[in-house]
C-alpha positions in Angstrom: -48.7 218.5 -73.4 -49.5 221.2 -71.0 -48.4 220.8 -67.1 -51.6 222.1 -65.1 -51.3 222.3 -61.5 -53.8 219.3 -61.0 -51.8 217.2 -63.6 -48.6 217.7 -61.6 -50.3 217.4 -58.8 -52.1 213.5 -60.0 -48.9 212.8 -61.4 -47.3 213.4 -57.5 -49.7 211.2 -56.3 -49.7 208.4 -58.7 -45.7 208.4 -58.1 -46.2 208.1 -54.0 -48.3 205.4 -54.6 -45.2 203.7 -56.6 -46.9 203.0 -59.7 -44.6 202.4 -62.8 -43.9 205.5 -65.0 -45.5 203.8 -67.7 -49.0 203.2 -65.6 -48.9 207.0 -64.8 -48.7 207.6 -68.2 -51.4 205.7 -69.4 -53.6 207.2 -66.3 -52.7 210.6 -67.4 -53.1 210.0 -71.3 -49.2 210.7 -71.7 -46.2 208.8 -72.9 -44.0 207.2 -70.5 -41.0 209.3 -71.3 -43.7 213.1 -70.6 -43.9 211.2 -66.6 -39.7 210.4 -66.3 -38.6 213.9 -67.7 -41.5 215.8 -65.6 -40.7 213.8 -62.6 -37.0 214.5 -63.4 -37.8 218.0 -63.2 -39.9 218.0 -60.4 -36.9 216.0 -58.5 -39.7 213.7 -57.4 -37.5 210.8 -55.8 -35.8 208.2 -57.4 -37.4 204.7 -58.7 -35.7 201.8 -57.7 -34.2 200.2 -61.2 -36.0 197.4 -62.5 -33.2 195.4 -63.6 -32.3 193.2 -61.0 -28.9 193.3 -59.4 -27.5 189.6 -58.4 -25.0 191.1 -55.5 -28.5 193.1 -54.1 -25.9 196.4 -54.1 -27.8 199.2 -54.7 -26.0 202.2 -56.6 -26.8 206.0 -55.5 -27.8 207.8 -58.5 -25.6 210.8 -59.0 -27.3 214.1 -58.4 -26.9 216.6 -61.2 -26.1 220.3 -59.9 -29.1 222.7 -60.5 -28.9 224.9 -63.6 -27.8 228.5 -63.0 -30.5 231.3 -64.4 -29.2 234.1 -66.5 -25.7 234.4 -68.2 -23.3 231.9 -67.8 -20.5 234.7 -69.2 -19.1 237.1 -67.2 -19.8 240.8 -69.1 -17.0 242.1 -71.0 -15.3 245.1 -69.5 -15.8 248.6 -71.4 -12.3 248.8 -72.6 -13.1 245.5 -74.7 -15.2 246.0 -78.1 -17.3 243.6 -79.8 -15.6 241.8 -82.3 -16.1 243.9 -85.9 -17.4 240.7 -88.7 -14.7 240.7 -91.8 -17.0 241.3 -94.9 -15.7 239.7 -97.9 -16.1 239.5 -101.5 -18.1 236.7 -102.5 -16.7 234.9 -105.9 -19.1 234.7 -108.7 -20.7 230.8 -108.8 -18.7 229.3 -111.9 -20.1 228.6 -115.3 -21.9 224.6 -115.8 -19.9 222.6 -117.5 -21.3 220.4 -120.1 -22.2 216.4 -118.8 -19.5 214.3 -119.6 -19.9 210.4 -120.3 -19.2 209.0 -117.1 -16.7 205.5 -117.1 -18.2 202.3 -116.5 -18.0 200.9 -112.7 -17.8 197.3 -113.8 -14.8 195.6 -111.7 -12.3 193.9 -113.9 -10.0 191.6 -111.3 -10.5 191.0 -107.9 -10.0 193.9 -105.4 -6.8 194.0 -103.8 -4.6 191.8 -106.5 -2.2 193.6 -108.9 -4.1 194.8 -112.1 -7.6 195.4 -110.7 -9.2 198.1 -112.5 -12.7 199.7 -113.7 -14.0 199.3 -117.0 -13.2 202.7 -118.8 -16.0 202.6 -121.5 -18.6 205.4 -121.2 -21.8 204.1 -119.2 -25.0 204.3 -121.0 -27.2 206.9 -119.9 -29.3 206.2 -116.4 -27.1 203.5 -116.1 -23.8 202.4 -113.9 -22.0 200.5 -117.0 -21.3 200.3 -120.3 -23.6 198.9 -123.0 -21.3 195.3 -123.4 -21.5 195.3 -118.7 -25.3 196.5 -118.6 -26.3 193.2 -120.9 -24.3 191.3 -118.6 -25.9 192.7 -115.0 -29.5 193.5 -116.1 -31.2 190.3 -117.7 -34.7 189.9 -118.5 -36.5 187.2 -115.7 -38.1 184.5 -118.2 -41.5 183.6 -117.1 -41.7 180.0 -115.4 -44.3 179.1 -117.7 -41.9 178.9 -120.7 -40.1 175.8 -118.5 -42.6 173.9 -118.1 -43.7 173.1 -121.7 
């Protein structure tokens, strides 16, 4: 979204009227959160919140100190040089290693107790267990049509 002079200048407006952010937006053809940041920027005045306070205490919102423009550093004196970058070598990427069988996740034991472990049996390949755990934890779904004969 582009800020033109006449958009601003609408979207002044609309806010002196008091409409809700979201009702400038919608009269602009821009989202709700493109009004509130613009208007933040603009430091158009502040809304009164819509949540409802039971003590009817109003709270001053906090004003934000204005950014600065240009460096934020002071420069460094001429007796101070730029840091010089450390080049080193890089090590060569090591060689692949072949795939090794990975062990079987399946819990043995509850968690916690004294001899809990992990089944150590390779895991069949694509899956998280071993052939005697994966007939266990993947089993076919029978068709409810077999039940009812």
């Amino acid at each position: 979204m582009e800020w033109t002079d006449e958009t601003i200048a609408r979207l002044r407006a609309l806010w002196a009227e008091g409409l809700s952010t979201a009702e400038i937006g919608r009269r602009l053809n821009i989202s709700k959160n493109a009004v509130v940041g613009k208007a933040h920027r603009l430091s158009l005045p502040a809304r009164p919140s819509p949540i409802r306070r039971t003590t009817g205490e109003a709270t001053p919102r906090p004003t934000t100190p204005k950014r600065t423009q240009g460096p934020t550093l002071p420069p460094l004196p001429a007796s101070v040089s730029a840091p010089v970058p450390v080049l080193r070598a890089i090590a060569p990427a090591p060689k692949p290693q072949q795939p090794r069988a990975l062990p079987c996740c399946w819990p043995i034991g509850e968690p916690g107790r004294p001899g809990f472990h992990f089944c150590n049996a390779a895991a069949v390949t694509g899956k998280p267990y071993c052939e005697e755990h994966a007939a266990i934890a993947y089993v076919r779904v029978r068709d409810k049509r077999e039940d009812v004969a």
